[in-house]
N, C-alpha and C positions, 0 to 999 in steps of 0.2 A: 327656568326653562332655557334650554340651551339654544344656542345660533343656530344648529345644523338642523334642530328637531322646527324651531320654527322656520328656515329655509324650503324646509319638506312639509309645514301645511301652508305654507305660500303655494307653493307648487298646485299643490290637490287642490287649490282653491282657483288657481286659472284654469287648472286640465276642467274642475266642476265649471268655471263662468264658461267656459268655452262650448261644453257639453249643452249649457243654457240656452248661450246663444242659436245655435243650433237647431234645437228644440222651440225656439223662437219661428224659425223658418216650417218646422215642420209640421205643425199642432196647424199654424196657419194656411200651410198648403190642402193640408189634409183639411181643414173647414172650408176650404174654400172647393175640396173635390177633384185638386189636383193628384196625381199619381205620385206618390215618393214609395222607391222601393229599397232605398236604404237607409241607417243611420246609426254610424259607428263613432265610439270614441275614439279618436289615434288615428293612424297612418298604417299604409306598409300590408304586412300578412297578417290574414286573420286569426284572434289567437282563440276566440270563440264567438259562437252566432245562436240565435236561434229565428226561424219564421213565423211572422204572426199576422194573419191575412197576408193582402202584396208585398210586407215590409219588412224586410231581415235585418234584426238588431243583434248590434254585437262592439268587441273591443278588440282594437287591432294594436302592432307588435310596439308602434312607437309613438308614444302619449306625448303628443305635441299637438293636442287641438282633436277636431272632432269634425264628421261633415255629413252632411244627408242631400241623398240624390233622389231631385226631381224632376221628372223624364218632362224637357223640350226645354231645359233652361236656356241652350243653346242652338246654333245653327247645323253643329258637327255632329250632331250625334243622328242616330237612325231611328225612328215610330214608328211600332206596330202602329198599323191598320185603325186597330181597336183601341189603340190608346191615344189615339189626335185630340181628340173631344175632352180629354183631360190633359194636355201636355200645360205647361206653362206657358207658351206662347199663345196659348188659345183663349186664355183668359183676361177680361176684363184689364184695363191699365190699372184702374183704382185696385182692383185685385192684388194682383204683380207689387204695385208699388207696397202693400201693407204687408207683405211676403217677405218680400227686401228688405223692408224696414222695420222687421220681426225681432231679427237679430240683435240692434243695436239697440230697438226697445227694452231686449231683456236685459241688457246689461243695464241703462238706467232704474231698472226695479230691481237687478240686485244690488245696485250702489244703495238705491231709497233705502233699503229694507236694511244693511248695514248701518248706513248711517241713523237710521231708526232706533238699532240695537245700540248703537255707541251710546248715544242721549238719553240712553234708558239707563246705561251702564254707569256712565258718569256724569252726564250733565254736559253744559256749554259752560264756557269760563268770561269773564268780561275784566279787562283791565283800564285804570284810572292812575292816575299823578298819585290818590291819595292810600298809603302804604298799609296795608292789612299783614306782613310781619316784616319783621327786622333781626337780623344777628344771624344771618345763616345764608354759607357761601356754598355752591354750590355749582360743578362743574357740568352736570346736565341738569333738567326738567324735573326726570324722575328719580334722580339720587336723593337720597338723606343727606341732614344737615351732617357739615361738617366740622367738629370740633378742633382739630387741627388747623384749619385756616382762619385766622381773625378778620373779622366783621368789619372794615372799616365803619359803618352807619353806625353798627351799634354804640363802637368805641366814639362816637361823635355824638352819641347821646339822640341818635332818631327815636321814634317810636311809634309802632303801630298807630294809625289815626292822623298823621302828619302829611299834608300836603306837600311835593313839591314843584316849584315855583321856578326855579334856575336853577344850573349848571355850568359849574365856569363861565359865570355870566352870557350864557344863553338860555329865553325865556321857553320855556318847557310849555309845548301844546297836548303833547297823548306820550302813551307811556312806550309805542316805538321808537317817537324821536326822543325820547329820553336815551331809551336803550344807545339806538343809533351815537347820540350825542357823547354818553359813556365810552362809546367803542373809538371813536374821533378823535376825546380828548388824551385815552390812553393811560398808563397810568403813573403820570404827572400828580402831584396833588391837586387837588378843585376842591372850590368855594362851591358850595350848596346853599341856596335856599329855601327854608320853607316855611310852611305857615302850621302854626297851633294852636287852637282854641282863638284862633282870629289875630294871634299876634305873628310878625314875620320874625323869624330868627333867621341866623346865616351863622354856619360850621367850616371847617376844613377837614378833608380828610382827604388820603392816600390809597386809590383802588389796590384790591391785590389778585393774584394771580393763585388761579388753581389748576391740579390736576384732574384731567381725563379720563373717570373711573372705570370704562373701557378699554381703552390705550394703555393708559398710568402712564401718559404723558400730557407737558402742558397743553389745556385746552387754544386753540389756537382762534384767530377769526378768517376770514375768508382771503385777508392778505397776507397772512402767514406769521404775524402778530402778536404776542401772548395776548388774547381774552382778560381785560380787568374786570373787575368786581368789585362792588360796594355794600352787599348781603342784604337789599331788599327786594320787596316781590309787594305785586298790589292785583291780586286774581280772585277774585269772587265768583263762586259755583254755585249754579242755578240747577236745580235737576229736576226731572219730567216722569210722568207716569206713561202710559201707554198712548190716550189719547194728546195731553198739551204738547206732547214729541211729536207728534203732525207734521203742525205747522209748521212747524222750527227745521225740523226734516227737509221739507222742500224750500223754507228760506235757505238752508244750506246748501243743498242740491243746486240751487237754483245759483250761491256761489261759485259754487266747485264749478260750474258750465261759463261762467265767465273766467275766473282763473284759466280754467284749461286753453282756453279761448285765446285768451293772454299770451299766455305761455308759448303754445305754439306758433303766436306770432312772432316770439322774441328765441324761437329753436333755431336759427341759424346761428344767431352770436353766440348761445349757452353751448353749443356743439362744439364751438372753438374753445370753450374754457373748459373744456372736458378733462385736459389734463393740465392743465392749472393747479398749481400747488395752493390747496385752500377749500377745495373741491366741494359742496355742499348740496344737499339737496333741491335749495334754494335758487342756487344761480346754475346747475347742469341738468339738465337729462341722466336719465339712468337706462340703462337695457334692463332686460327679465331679472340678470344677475343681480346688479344695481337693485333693483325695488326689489329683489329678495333678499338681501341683505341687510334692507331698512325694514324690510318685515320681521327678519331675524333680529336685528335692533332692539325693534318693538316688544317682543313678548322674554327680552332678556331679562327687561331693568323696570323696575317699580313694582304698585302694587299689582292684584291680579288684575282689579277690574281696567288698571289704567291700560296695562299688557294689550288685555284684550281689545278693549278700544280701541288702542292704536291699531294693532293690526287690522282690525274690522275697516279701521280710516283708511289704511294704504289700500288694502284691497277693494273699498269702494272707490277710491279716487280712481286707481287703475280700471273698474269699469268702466268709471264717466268718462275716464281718455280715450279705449277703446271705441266706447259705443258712441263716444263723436268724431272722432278718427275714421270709424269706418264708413262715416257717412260722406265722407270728403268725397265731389264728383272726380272721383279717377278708376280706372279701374285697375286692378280687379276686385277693389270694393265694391261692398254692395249698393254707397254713394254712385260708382260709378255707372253699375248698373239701372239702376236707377235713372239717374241723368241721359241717358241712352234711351230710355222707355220713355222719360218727356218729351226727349226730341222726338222721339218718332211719335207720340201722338200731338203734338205739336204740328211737324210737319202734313200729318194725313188730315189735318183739321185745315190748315192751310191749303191744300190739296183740295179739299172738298171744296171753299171756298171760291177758288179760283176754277172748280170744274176740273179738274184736272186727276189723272189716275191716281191712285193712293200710289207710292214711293215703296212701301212695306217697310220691312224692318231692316234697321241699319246692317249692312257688312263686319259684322263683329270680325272677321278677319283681316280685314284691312285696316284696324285699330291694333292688331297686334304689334308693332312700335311702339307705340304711347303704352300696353301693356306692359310689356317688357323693360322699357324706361322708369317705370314706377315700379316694379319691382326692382330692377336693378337700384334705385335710390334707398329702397327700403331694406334691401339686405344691405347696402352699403351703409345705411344711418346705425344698422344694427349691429354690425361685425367694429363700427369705430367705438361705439359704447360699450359693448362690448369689452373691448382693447383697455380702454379707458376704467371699464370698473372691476379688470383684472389688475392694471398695474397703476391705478390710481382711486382706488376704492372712498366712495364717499365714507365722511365719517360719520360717525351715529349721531342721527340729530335728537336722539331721545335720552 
């Protein structure tokens, strides 16, 4: 499957989350008996409609997202008469607030539901010190062994079933500080230890170096470094039927929500290393371009089901980002609206308390600043990343 064809069901798979989300707000408004008299995919002019009771569905000219309109979201706009009694401001706080928070629900059900499908597809993988194969060098993940590069391990005589223990005499805890510690020592020769059948042996060997079955150039590491190699691997796949992927589902989900969490905490320094020679999905942000292009990645290289997987993975990570992203109190998120809606029943409970006249509803106008600031942030984070994964393209982590 080619880059361009998997760039373009990335694509169809945001215009669809976005459609979701959407559709989030509106199923809700509509239970709850507010009025929504629109709901389009896209932007711009309409390229076709049709009406069905109050609500005119249709797809407009520029498929960047999706929106539906429900009459008193705001202060600016005019109410009939006959429609006060359903506008949005006339409903209930707890109402409004499950409305608001419609949206970024549905994206975490459709991350669930992907990541559900990946664990059905391929399982979860679990890594240890102790080596499940040997003799095969290997420039990504999802490449086949390669016969052309020799194995340092194997040529030192490891094998399947062998613990180890040290590296250039440092003591090996899990199999990233291993990795890490490989990548450190570079490739110098290193003393190995490990253990077999309960006895400790110690070898020497000389990492090597591969190429980038994508590139077909040398695979690099994040400091611009050839990548050594010593052609073992220690992954054990666990796979699930419809119900034991459950649990496992939102033990991951429930990951990916810290991760992202993480992450965003540490988006100011990764912004700066945007174009840093070394670039990785790992240590930068990506724009839309960026994560379609590690989607395109995804469904290049390996088997089908792994393809699939991955890309199912990217596109649920990018909802869980989204659907916590948009909860952040700023606005013009629906976080922000939100936080807008506490404060003011906040304040009228305060108010009542104290005797005092209800305040109503905040001056959404006189926020207009703080909107325009966060948007201006947000098209600037996007046009650098943008920048960034035009003329510094992450490489394929797959």
């Amino acid at each position: 499957m080619t880059h361009q064809l998997g760039w373009l069901l990335f694509f169809v798979a945001l215009i669809v989350s976005v459609c979701i989300h959407e559709a989030g707000h509106f199923v809700m408004a509509k239970r709850f008996g507010m009025k929504a008299t629109q709901f389009f995919a896209g932007f711009g002019p309409t390229l076709w409609s049709f009406q069905r009771g109050e609500t005119e569905y249709g797809v407009k000219a520029i498929p960047a997202g999706g929106f539906v309109k429900i009459i008193g979201m705001t202060d600016l706009e005019e109410i009939a008469p006959e429609d006060e009694s359903r506008a949005f401001y006339r409903q209930a706080g707890w109402k409004r607030t499950i409305v608001l928070a419609a949206g970024s629900f549905m994206h975490f059900v459709i991350a669930l539901v992907l990541i559900w499908m990946g664990l059905l597809l391929v399982g979860t993988t679990k890594t240890s010190l102790t080596l499940t194969s040997v003799g095969c060098v290997k420039a990504q993940v999802s490449d086949t062994c390669s016969t052309a590069t020799p194995a340092p391990a194997q040529a030192a005589g490891l094998l399947p079933g062998d613990t180890l223990i040290s590296y250039d005499g440092v003591k090996l805890t899990s199999w990233d500080q291993f990795s890490q510690t490989v990548q450190a020592h570079g490739l110098a020769p290193a003393t190995v230890q490990y253990e077999r059948d309960g006895v400790l042996k110690t070898v020497t060997m000389t990492p090597a170096t591969v190429t980038d079955s994508t590139t077909g150039k040398a695979l690099l590491l994040a400091n611009g470094k050839p990548a050594p190699k010593i052609g073992v691997s220690s992954v054990k796949t666990t796979t699930y039927n419809a119900l034991t992927a459950i649990p496992v589902t939102f033990s991951t989900f429930g990951s990916g929500v810290s991760q992202t969490v993480t992450g965003v905490t540490k988006l100011p320094d990764q912004i700066s290393r945007a174009f840093d020679k070394g670039r990785t999905a790992a240590n930068s942000p990506a724009s839309v371009v960026g994560v379609g292009k590690i989607a395109g990645d995804a469904l290049a290289s390996g088997s089908f089901a792994d393809r699939v997987a991955g890309f199912l993975g990217i596109v649920a990570a990018l909802n869980l980002f989204v659907g916590l992203f948009n909860l952040l109190p700023l606005l013009p998120l629906d976080g922000g609206h939100i936080a807008i809606l506490w404060f003011e029943g906040a304040r009228s409970r305060l108010a009542r308390l104290f005797h005092r006249p209800d305040p109503g509803r905040v001056d959404i106008v006189k926020l207009t600043p703080a909107l325009y600031a966060v948007l201006i942030l947000i098209v600037g984070l996007s046009v650098t990343l943008l920048a960034a994964d035009i003329v510094n393209p992450i490489a394929n982590p797959f």
